[in-house]
C-alpha positions as CSV (number, residue, x, y, z in Angstrom):
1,X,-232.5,121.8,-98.3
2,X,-235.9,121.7,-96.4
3,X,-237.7,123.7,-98.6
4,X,-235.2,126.2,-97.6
5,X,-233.5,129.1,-100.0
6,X,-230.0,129.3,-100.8
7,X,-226.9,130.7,-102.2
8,X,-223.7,129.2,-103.9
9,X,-220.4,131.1,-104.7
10,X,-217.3,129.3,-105.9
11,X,-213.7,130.6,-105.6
12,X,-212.0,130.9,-108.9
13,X,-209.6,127.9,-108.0
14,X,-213.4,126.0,-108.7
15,X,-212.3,124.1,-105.6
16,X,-211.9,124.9,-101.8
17,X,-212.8,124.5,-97.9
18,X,-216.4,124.3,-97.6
19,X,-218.3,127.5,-95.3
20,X,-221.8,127.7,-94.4
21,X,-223.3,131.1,-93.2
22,X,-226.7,130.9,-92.0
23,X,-228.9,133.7,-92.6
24,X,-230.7,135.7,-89.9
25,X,-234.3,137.3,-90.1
26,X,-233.5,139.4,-94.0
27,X,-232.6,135.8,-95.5
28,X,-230.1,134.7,-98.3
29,X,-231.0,137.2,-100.3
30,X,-229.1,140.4,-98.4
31,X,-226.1,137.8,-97.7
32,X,-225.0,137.1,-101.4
33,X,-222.0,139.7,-101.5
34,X,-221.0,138.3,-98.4
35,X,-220.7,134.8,-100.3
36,X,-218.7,136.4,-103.0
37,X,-216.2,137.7,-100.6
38,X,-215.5,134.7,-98.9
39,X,-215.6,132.8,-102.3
40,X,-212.7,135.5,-103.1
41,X,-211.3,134.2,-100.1
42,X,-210.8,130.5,-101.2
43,X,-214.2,128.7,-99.8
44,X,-216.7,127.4,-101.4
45,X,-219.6,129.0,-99.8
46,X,-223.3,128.6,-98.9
47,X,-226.0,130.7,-97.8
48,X,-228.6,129.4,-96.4
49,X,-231.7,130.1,-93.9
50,X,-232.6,126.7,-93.0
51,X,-231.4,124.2,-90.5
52,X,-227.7,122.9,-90.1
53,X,-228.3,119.0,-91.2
54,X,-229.5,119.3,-95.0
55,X,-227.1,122.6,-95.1
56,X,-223.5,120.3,-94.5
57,X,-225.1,117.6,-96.5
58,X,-225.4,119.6,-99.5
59,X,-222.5,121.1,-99.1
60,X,-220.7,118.2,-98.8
61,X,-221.6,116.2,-101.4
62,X,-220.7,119.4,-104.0
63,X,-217.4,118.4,-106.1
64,X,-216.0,121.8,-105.2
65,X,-215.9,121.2,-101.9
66,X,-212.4,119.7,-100.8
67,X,-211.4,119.7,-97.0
68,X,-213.3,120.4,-93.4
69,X,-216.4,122.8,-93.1
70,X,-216.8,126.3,-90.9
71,X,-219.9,127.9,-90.3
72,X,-221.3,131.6,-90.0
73,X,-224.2,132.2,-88.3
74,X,-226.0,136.1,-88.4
75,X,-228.9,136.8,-86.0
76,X,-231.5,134.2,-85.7
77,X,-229.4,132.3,-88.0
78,X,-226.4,131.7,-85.5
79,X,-228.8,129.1,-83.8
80,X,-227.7,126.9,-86.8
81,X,-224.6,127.4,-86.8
82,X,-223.5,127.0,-83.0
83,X,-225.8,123.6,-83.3
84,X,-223.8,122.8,-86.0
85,X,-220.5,123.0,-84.5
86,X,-221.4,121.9,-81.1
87,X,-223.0,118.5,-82.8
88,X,-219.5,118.2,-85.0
89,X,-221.1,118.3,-88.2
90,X,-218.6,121.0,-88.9
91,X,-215.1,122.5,-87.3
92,X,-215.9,126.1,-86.1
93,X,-218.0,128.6,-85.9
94,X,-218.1,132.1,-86.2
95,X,-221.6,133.8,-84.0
96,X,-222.7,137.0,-85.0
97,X,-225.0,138.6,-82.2
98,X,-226.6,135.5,-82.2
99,X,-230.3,134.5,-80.8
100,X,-231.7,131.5,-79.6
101,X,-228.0,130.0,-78.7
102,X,-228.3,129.6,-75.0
103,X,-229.2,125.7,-75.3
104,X,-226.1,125.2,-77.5
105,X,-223.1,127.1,-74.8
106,X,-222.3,124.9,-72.5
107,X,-220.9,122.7,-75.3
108,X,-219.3,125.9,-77.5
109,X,-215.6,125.5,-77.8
110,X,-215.4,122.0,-76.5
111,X,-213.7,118.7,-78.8
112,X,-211.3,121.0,-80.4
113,X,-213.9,123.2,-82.3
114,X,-213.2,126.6,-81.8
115,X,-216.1,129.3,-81.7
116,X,-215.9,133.0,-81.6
117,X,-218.7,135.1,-81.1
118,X,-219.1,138.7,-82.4
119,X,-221.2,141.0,-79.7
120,X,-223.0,144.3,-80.2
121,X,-223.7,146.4,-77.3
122,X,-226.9,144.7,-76.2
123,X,-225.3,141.2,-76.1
124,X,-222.1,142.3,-74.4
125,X,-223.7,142.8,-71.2
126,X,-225.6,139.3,-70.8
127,X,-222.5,137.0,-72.4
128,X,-220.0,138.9,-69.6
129,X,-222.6,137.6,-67.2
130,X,-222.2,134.3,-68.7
131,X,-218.4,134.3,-69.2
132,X,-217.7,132.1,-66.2
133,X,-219.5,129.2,-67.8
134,X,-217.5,129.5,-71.5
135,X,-213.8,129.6,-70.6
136,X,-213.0,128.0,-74.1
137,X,-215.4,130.5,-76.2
138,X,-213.9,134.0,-77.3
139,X,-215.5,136.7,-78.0
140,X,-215.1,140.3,-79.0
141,X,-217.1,143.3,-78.4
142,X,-218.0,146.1,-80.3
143,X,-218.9,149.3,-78.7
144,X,-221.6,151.7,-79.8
145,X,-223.5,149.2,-82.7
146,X,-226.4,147.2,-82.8
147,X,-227.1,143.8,-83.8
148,X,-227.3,143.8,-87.2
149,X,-224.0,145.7,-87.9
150,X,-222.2,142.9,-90.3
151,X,-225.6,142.6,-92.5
152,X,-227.2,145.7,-95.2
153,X,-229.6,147.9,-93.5
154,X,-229.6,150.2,-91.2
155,X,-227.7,148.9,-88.2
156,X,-224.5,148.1,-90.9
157,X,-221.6,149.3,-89.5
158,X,-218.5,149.5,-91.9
159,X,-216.0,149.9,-89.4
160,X,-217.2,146.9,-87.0
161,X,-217.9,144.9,-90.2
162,X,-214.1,145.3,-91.5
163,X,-213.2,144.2,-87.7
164,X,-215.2,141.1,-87.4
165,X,-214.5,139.8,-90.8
166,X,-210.9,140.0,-90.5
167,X,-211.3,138.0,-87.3
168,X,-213.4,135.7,-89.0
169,X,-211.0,135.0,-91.4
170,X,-208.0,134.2,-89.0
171,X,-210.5,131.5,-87.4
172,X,-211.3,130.0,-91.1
173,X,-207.8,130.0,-92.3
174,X,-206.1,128.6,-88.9
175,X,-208.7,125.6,-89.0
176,X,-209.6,125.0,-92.6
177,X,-206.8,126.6,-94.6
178,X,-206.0,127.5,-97.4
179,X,-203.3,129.4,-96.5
180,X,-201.3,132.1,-98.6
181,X,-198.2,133.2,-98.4
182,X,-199.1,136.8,-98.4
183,X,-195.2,137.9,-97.6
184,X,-193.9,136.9,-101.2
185,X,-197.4,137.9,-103.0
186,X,-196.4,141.5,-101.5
187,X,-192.7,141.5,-102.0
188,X,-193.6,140.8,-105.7
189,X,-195.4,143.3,-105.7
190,X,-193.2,145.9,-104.8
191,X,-190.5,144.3,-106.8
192,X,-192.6,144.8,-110.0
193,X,-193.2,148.3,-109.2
194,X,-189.6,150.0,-108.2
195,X,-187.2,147.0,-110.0
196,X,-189.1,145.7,-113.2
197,X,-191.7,148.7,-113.6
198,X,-194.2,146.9,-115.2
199,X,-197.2,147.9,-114.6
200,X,-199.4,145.6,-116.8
201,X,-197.7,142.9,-114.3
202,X,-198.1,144.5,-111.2
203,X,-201.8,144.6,-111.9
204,X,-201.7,140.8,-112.0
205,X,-200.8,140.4,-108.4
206,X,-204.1,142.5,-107.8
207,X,-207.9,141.6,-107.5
208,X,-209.9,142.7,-110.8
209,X,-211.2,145.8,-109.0
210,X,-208.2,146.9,-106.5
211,X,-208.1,150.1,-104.7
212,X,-205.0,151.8,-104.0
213,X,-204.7,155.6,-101.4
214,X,-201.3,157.5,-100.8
215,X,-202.7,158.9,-97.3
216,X,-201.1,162.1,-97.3
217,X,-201.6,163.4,-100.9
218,X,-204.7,161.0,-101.2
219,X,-203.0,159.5,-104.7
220,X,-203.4,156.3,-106.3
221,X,-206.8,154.6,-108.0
222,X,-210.2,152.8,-107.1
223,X,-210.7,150.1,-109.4
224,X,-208.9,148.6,-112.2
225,X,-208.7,150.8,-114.9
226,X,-207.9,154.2,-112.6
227,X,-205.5,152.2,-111.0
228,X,-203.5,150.8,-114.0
229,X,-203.7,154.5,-114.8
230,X,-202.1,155.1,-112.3
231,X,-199.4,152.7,-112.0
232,X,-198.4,153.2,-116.0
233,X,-198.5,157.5,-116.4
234,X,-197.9,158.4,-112.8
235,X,-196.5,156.1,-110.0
236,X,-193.5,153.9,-112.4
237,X,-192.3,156.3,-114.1
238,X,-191.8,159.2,-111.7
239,X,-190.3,157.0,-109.0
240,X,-186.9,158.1,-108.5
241,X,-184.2,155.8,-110.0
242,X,-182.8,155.3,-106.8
243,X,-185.6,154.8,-104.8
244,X,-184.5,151.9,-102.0
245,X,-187.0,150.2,-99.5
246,X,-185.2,149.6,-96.2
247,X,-187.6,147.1,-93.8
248,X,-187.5,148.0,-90.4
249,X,-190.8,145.3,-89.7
250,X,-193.9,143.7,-90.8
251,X,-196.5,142.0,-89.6
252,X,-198.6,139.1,-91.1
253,X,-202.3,138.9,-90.3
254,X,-204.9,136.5,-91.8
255,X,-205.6,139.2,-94.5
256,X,-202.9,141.9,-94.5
257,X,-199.6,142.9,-94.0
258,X,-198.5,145.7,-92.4
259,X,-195.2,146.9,-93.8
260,X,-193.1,149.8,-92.1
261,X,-190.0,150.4,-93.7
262,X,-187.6,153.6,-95.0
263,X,-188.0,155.0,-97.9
264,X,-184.8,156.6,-99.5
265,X,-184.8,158.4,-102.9
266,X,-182.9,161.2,-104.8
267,X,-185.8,163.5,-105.6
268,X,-184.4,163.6,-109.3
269,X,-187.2,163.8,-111.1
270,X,-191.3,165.3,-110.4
271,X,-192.7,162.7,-107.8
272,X,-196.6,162.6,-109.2
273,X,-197.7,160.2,-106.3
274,X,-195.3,161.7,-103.3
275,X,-194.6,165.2,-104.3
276,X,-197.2,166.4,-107.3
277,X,-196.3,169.9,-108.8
278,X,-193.0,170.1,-107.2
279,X,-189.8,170.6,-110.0
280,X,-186.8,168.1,-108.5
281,X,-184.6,169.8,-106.1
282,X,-181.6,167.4,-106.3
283,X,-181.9,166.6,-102.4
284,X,-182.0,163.4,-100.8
285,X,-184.5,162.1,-99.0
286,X,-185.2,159.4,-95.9
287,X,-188.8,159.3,-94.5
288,X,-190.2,156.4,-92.5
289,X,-193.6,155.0,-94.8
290,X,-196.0,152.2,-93.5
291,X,-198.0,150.0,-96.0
292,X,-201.5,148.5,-94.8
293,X,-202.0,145.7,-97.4
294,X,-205.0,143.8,-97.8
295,X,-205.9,140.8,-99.4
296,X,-208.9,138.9,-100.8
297,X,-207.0,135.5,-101.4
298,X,-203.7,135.5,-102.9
299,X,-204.6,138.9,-104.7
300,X,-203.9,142.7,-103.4
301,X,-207.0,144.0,-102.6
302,X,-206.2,147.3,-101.0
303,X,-203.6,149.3,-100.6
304,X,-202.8,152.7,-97.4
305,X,-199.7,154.1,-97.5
306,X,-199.1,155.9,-95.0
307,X,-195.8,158.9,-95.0
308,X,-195.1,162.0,-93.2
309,X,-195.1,164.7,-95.6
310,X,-194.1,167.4,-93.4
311,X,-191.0,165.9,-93.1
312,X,-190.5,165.4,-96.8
313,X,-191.2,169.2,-97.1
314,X,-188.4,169.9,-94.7
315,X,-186.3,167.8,-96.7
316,X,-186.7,169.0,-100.4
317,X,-186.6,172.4,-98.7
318,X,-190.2,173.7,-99.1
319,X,-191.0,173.3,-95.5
320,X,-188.7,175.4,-92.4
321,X,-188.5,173.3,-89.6
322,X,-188.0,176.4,-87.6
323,X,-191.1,177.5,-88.2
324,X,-193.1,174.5,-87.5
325,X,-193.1,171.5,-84.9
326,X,-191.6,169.1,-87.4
327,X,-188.4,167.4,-88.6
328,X,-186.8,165.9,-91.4
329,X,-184.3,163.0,-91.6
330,X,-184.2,162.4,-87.8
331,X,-187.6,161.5,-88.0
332,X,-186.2,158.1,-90.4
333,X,-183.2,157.9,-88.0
334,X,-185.3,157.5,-85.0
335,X,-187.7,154.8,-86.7
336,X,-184.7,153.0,-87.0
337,X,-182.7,153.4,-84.4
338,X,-184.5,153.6,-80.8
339,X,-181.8,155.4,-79.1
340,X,-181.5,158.6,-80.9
341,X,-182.7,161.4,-79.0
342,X,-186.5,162.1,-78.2
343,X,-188.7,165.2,-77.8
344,X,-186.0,167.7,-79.5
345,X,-189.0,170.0,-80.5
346,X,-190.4,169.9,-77.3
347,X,-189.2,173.1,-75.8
348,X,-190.8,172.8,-72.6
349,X,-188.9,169.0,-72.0
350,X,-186.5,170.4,-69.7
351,X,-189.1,171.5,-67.6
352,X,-190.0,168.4,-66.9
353,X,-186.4,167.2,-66.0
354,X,-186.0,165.6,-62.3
355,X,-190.0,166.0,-61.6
């Protein structure tokens, strides 16, 4: 490739869309796990820190590559990458506080090739200025980082990171595929775990190294074996036998779904994962619980379950709700019906009334 260095990760289907991220200033080198996330992903990918022309061609001409091409570019790298896209060679283009681009804008976004660019502080000022001139070019901002904040080192910023990669993603899957159907991979999920209880099988729907975190109680596992630990001794077999799932909504990103639903149980037995230490009482109980599932692929990568447990305490009567600003069913009534009553624990509501 020009004499230049370079990186090759292959998805475990050995065959997908092609992606090119060029490298900025730290080269290939510090972009390799970055590679093997987007290989995850379904792409065969390339780093590189050379020039776009030799970079398509030799991704091209690989056997493993099977549909269109997108490009990353980081840094000094995104030069590559937005001359890429703007000459056709390949179909978008994600731009990464990018340098040296300003010859390549007027023709971002144009012939049907999408761009996005991802700004740190410093660039956010001078592409507003230019925004007039890009109608067709979106970008996003993120406050309070530096350039550098999707690479190692000391400008990496997790948070940012997570953000821009997730966007990334929804621009690689709407233009090159491939495309997962992330509703059923989840609903087998959940089926495997409160209908067959199998937790040998539930695994299989994960990644090799998942990571699962009940919020409230901060149960559940970080990688495979802690988490099949997990599953088999203390999440299967204390759910309650009657434990239902009632959907109230869910969302479906490029990555995740987002899952809010009821959760309705007999607390029958000692709940390890929801209510650790605590004998059953024999009560029933309705809470409101949001999922936050991501995905690498068509595998679980992550798991945040989110619950009030203050209003489970109320309910297995461990919690007064006398005592404390908090509720128990009410708060899984109102989730699912709009019109019950607000701000009953709000004393000073009728204050307010005809202000």
């Amino acid at each position: 490739m020009g004499g230049g260095r370079g990186y090759l990760a292959i998805p475990a289907s050995g065959s997908g869309p092609g992606l090119l991220i060029f490298a900025g200033a730290g080269g290939a080198r510090n972009l390799t796990a970055l590679a093997d996330l987007y290989a995850e992903e379904g792409y065969v990918t390339l780093v590189v820190d050379d020039s776009y022309a030799e970079a398509v061609k030799a991704l091209n001409t690989r056997r493993e590559t099977a549909g269109q091409i997108g490009a990353i570019g980081l840094g000094t790298g995104a030069k590559h990458a937005l001359e890429a896209v703007t000459a056709g060679a390949v179909a978008c283009a994600a731009i990464y506080y990018g340098e040296g681009i300003a010859p390549f804008l007027d023709k971002a976004g144009g012939q049907g090739r999408p761009v996005i660019f991802h700004l740190a502080d410093p660039d956010a000022v001078t592409f507003e200025a230019l925004r007039p001139r890009f109608p067709a070019v979106e970008a996003f901002y993120y406050r309070g980082v530096a350039p550098g904040f999707a690479e190692a080192g000391e400008s990496f910023d997790k948070s940012s990171f997570t953000l821009a990669y997730t966007r990334t993603l929804e621009l690689l899957r709407r233009v090159l595929g491939p495309r997962y159907d992330l509703d059923k991979i989840w609903d087998r999920h959940t089926e495997l775990e409160f209908a067959t209880r199998a937790a040998d099988e539930t695994m299989l729907t994960m990644v090799p190294e998942p990571y699962v975190n009940h919020v409230p109680v901060m149960t559940g596992g970080t990688g495979h074996a802690e988490t099949l630990r997990f599953y088999k001794h203390h999440f299967i077999p204390t759910a309650p036998q009657d434990a239902r799932l009632v959907p109230i909504s869910r969302t479906v990103g490029a990555d995740r779904v987002v899952d809010e639903m009821l959760f309705c149980f007999t607390h029958d037995n000692e709940i390890d994962w929801m209510l650790p230490g605590v004998k059953p009482t024999g009560r029933k109980v309705e809470i409101p619980l949001v999922a936050i599932v991501r995905f690498r692929g068509d595998k679980i990568y992550s798991e945040h379950i989110y619950w009030d447990q203050a209003s489970v305490l109320v309910q297995v009567g461990l919690l007064d709700p006398k005592l404390y600003p908090t509720a128990g069913i009410e708060t899984a009534r109102k989730a699912f019906d709009e019109n019950e009553p607000s701000n009953r624990l709000m004393a000073r509501w009728k204050e307010s009334e005809g202000k």
